[in-house]
N, C-alpha and C positions, 0 to 999 in steps of 0.2 A: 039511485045509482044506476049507473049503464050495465047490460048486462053485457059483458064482453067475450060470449063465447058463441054470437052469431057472424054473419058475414065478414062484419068492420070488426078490428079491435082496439078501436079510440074515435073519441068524437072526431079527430083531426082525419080521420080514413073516411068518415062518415061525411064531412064538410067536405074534402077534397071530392069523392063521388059524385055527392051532392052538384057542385059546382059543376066539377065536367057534363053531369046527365043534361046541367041545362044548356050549355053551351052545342052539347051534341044533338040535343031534341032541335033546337034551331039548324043543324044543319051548320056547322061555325066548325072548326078542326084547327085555326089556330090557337096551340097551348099557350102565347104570350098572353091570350087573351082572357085564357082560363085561370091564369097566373095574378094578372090583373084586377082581374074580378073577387077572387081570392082574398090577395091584401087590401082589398077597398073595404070589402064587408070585414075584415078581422077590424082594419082600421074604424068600420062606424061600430062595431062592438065594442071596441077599447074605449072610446068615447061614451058610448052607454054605460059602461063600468064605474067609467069616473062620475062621471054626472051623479051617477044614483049612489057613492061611495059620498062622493062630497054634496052633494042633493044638487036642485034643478037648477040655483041658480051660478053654481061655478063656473068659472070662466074656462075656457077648454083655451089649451096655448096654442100662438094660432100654426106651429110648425106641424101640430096634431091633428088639426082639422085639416089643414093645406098644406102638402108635405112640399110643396114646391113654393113656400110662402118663402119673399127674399127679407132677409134679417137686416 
């Protein structure tokens, strides 16, 4: 369990930092891009989730994998 009475107080504080430190070590200050980056990795972790929930060979829907997939 996390211990939640250091700096973050949820992994989502922790992610959120996480993310901006590297966009700012590069030298980058656009936040769409911090934003971006963000839902991408939540989005490949939602994908990890299912895969290992339903094992390797599930099929991931493809609006899930490619949010700009046309139907």
């Amino acid at each position: 369990m996390d211990d939640m009475s250091g700096v973050f107080t949820s992994t989502t504080e922790r992610t959120a930092w996480n993310i901006a430190a590297r966009h700012l070590a590069r030298g980058q200050k656009d936040p769409v891009m911090m934003i971006v980056d963000g839902i991408e990795e939540e989005r490949r972790r939602c994908i990890e989730l299912l895969q290992a929930a339903a094992g390797g060979g599930a099929e991931i829907p493809a609006f899930m994998a490619d949010p700009d997939h046309q139907w």
